[in-house]
ROBA-299847 format. One record per residue (C-alpha): chain; z, x, y. Coordinates in nm, 4 decimals. Each point is the difference from the previous one (the first is absolute). Example, Ala and Ser with C-alpha at 12.3 -4.5 7.8 and 13.67 -1.06 7.14 Angstrom:
// residues 2
   unit          w          u          v
      A     0.7800     1.2300    -0.4500
      A    -0.0660     0.1370     0.3440
// end
This chain:
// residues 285
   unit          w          u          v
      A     0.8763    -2.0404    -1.1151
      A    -0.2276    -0.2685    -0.0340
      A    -0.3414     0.0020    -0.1949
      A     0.0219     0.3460    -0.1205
      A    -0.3345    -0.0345    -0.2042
      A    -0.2133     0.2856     0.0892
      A     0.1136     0.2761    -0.2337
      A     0.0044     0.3766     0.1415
      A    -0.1069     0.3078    -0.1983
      A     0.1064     0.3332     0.1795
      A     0.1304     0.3011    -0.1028
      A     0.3456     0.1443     0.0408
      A    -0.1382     0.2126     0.3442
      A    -0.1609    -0.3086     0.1499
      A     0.2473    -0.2479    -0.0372
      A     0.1536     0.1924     0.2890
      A    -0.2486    -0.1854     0.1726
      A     0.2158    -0.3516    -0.0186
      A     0.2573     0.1906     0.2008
      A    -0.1986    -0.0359     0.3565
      A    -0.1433    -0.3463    -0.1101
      A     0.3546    -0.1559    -0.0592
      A     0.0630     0.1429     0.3004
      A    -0.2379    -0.1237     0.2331
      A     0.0651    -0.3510    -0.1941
      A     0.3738    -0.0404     0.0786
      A    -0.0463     0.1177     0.3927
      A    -0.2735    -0.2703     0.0178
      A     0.2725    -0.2523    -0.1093
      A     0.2479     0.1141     0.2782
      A     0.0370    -0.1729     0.3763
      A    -0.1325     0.2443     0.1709
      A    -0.2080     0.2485    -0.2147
      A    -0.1184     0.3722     0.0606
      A    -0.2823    -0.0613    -0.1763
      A    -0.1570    -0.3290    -0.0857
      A    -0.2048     0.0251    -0.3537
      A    -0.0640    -0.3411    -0.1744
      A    -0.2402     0.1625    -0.2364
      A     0.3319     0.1941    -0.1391
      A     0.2044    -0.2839    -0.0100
      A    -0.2472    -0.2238    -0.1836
      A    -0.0787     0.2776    -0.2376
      A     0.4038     0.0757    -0.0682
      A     0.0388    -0.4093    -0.1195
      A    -0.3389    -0.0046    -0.2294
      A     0.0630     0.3230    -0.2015
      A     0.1278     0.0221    -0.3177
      A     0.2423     0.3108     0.1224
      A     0.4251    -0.0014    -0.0217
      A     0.0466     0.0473     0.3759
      A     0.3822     0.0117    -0.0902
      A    -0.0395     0.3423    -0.1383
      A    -0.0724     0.1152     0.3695
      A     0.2469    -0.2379     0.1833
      A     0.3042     0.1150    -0.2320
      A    -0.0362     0.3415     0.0406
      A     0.0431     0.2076     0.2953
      A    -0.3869     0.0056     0.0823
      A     0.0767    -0.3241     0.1617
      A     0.1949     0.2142     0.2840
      A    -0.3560     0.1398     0.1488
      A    -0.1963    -0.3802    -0.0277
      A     0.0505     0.0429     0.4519
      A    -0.1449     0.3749    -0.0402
      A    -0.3182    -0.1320    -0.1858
      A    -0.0554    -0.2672     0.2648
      A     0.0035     0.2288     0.2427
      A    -0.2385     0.2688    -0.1086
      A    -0.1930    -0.3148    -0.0406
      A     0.0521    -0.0908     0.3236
      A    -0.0888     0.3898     0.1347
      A    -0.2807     0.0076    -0.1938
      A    -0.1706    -0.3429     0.1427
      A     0.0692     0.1128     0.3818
      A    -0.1711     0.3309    -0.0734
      A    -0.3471    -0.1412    -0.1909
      A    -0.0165    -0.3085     0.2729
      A     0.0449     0.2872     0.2436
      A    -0.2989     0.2173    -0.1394
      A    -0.2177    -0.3343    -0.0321
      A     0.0331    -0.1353     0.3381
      A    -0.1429     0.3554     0.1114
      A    -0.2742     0.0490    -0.2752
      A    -0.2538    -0.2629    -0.0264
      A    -0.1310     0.1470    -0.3317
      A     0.2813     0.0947    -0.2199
      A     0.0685     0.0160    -0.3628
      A     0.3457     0.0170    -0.1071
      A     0.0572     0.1872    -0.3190
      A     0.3232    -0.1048    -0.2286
      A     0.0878     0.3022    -0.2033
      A     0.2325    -0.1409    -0.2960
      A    -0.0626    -0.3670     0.1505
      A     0.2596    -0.1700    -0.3091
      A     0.0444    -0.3436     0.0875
      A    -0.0226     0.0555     0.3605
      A    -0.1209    -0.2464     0.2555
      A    -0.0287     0.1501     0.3251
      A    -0.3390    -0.0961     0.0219
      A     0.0516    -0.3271     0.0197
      A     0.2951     0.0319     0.2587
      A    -0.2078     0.2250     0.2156
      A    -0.3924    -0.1254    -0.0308
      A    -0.1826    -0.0411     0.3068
      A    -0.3260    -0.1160    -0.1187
      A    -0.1820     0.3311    -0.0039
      A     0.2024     0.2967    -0.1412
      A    -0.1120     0.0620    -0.3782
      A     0.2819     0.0832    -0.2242
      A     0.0024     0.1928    -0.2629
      A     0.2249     0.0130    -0.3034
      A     0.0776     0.3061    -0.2917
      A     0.2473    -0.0290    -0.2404
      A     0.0131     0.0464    -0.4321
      A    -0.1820    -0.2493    -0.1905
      A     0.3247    -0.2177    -0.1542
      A     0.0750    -0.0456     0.3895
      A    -0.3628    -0.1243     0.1201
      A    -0.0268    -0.2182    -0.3751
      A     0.3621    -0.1377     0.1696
      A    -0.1824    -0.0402     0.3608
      A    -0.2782    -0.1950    -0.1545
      A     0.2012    -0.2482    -0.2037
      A     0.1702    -0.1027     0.3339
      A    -0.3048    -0.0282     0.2025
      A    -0.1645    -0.1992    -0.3202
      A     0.3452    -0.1906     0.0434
      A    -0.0456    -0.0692     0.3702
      A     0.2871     0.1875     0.1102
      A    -0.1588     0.2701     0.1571
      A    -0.3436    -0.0959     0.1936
      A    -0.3204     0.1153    -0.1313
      A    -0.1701     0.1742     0.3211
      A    -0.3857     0.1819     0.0126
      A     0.2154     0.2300     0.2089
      A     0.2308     0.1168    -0.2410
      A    -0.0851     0.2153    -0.2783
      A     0.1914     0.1572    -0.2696
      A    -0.0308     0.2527    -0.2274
      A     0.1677     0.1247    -0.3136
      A     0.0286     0.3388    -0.0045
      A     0.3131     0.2558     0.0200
      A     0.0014     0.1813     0.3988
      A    -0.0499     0.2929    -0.1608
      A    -0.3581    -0.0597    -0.1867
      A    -0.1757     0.0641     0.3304
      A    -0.3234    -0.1689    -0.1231
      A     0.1602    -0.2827     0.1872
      A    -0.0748     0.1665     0.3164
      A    -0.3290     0.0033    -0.1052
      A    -0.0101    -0.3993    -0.0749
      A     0.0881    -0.0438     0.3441
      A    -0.2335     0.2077     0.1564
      A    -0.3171    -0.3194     0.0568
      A     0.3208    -0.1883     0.2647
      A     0.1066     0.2853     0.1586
      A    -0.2972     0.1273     0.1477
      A     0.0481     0.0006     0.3840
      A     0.3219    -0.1969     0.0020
      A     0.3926     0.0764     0.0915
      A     0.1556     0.0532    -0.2763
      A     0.4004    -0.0160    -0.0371
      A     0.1710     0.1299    -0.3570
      A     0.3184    -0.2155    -0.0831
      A     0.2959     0.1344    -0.2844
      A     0.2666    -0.2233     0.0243
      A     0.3035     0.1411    -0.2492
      A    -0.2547     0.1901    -0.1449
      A    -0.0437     0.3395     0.0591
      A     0.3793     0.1077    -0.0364
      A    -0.0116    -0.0914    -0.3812
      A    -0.2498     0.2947    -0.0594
      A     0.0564     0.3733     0.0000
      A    -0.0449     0.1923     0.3150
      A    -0.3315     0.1768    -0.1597
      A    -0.1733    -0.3279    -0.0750
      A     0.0707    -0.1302     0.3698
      A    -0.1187     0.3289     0.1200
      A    -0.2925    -0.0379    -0.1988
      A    -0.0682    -0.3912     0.1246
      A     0.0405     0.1123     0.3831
      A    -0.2895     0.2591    -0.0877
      A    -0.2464    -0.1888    -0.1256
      A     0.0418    -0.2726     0.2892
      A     0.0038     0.2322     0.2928
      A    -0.3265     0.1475    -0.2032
      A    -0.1899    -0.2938    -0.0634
      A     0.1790    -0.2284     0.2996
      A     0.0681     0.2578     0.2645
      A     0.1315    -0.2134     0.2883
      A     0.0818    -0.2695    -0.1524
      A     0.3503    -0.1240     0.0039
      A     0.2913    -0.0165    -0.2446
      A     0.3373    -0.1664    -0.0022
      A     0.2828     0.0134    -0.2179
      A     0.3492    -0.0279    -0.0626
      A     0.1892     0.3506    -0.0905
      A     0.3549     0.0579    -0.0778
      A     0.2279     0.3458     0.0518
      A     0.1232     0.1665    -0.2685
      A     0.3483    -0.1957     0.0458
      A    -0.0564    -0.3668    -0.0715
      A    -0.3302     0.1409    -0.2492
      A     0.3279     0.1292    -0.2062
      A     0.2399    -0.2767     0.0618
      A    -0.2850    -0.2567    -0.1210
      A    -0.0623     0.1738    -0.3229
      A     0.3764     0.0112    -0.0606
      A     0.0326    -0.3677     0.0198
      A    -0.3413    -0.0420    -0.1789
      A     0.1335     0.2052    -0.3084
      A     0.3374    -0.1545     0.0014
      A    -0.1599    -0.3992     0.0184
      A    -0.2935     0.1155    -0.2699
      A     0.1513    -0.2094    -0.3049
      A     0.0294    -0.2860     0.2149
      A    -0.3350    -0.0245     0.1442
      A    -0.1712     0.1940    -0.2436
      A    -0.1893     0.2677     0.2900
      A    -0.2047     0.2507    -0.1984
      A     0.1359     0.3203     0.1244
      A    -0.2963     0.0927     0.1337
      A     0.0236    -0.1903     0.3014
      A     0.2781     0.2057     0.1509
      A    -0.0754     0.1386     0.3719
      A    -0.1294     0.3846    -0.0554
      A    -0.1752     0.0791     0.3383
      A     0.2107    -0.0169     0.3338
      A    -0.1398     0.0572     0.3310
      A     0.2220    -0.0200     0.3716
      A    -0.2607     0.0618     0.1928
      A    -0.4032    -0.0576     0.0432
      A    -0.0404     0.3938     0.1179
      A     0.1332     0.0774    -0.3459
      A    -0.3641    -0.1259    -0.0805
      A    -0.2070     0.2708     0.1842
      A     0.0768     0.2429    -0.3130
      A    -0.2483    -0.1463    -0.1735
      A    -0.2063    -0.1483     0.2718
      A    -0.0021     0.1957     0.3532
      A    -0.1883    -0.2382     0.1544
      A     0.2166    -0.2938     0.0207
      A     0.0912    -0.1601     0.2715
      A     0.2682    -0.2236     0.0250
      A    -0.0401    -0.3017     0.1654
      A     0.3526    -0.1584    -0.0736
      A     0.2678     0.0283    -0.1891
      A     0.3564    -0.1509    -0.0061
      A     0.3109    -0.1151    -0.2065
      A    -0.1181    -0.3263    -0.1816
      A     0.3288    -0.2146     0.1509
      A    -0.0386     0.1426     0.3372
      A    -0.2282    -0.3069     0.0706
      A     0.1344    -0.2695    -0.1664
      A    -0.0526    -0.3226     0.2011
      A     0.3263    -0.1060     0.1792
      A     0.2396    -0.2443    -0.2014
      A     0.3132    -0.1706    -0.0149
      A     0.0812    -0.0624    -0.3919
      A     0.0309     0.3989    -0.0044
      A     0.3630     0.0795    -0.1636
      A     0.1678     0.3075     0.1544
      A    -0.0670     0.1921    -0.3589
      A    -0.3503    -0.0764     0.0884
      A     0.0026     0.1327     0.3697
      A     0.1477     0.2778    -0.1238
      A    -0.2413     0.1257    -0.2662
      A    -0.2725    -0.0542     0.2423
      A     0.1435     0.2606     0.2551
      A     0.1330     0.2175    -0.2255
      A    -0.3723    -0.0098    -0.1885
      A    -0.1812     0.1041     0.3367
      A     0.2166     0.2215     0.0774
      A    -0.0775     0.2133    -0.2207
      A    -0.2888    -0.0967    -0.1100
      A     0.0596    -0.0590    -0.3580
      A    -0.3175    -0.2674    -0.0354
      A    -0.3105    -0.0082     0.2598
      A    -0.3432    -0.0940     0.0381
      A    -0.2003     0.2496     0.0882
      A    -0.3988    -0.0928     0.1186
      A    -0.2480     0.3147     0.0435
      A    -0.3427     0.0896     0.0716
      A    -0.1551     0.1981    -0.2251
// end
């Protein structure tokens, strides 16, 4: 990498967080990309972070699974602000995430939450001029779970659409502190919308087998191994019996059509929706 002058300071947990950045950066780089992110890619060659760590080891393997829960993600947000006019988009664990500036239309207000050492990170790049400074786009440094946040949000949500976002989020917490996040929304949000990626208890096992096995390499704190699964959005209504679900469906089943796809790849992808072993799943609450 070139320049590498802006020096990161993250802990163990969030420097999971480079994972989906590196990601988005080397799709962006490729002919004909599932996701086009700039942002990433000019973050990846600026920051003082050993890239190689990620490309050597078998993390590298899911960089076209990333992209495409990018990708998922964008066409479900654009989606929900072509049809509301007045609509806040709320990032729950935002990282270094930069779907708002893939998806803005010029209205939608956008929202970010994530730990303080992960919005200090967010501001050096936007003091950097890697990420765009917006009036729109607010973030605040707080864990999901100290709810007071949802009270800091309260004076821009009044009378607007809101959507709630938790991209490779929610499946690194235990299945009581979900429970208790999906609560408090559909208490203080009701209606609003959520989306998320989930997977079943299959690949949540298989990841954390390769996560333990690569830890020495890429030195993962253990506590960001997968510990709540979910196949299906209905598996929701035991905590909340109101939701509806507006959509849900395996995250390669909607990959854009290309022709640099290897047969290992075409493979995964049908054997992945199948049986369902990663979706996205979008619901009303």
């Amino acid at each position: 990498m070139n320049n590498q002058d802006i020096k990161i300071d993250l802990g163990k947990v969030q420097e999971t967080l480079m994972l989906p950045l590196w990601a988005r950066a080397r799709e962006t780089e490729k002919d004909n990309p599932i996701v086009f992110d700039t942002y990433a890619k000019n973050i990846v060659e600026k920051i003082d972070y050993d890239f190689s760590q990620i490309e050597e080891s078998h993390m590298a393997d899911h960089q076209g699974v990333w992209a495409i829960r990018a990708y998922n993600f964008d066409n479900i947000i654009e989606v929900f602000l072509k049809n509301n006019s007045r609509a806040v988009v709320v990032n729950i664990g935002a990282g270094l995430d930069t779907t708002f500036q893939r998806v803005d239309e010029g209205t939608v207000l956008w929202i970010n939450i994530d730990l303080p050492d992960v919005v200090a990170m967010r501001q050096k790049l936007i003091q950097q001029k890697l990420i765009p400074d917006s009036e729109r786009e607010i973030t605040i440094a707080k864990s999901i779970f100290d709810f007071t946040w949802i009270d800091d949000i309260s004076r821009w949500t009044k009378d607007r659409s809101i959507l709630f976002m938790a991209a490779g989020v929610l499946m690194y917490f235990e299945a009581r502190e979900v429970e208790i996040l999906f609560r408090k929304l559909a208490e203080t949000y009701p209606s609003s919308r959520v989306i998320f990626d989930s997977m079943s208890w299959l690949p949540a096992w298989g990841s954390n087998r390769e996560i333990k096995k690569s830890m020495k390499n890429i030195e993962i704190d253990s506590s960001t191994v997968i510990k709540w699964h979910l196949k299906r959005a209905s598996g929701l209504r035991k905590w909340v019996d109101t939701i509806k679900i507006v959509e849900e469906y395996p995250m390669l089943s909607k990959v854009p059509a290309r022709n640099d796809f290897t047969k290992k790849e075409i493979w995964q992808i049908k054997i992945v929706g199948l049986f369902r072993f990663y979706n996205m799943i979008h619901v009303q609450l």
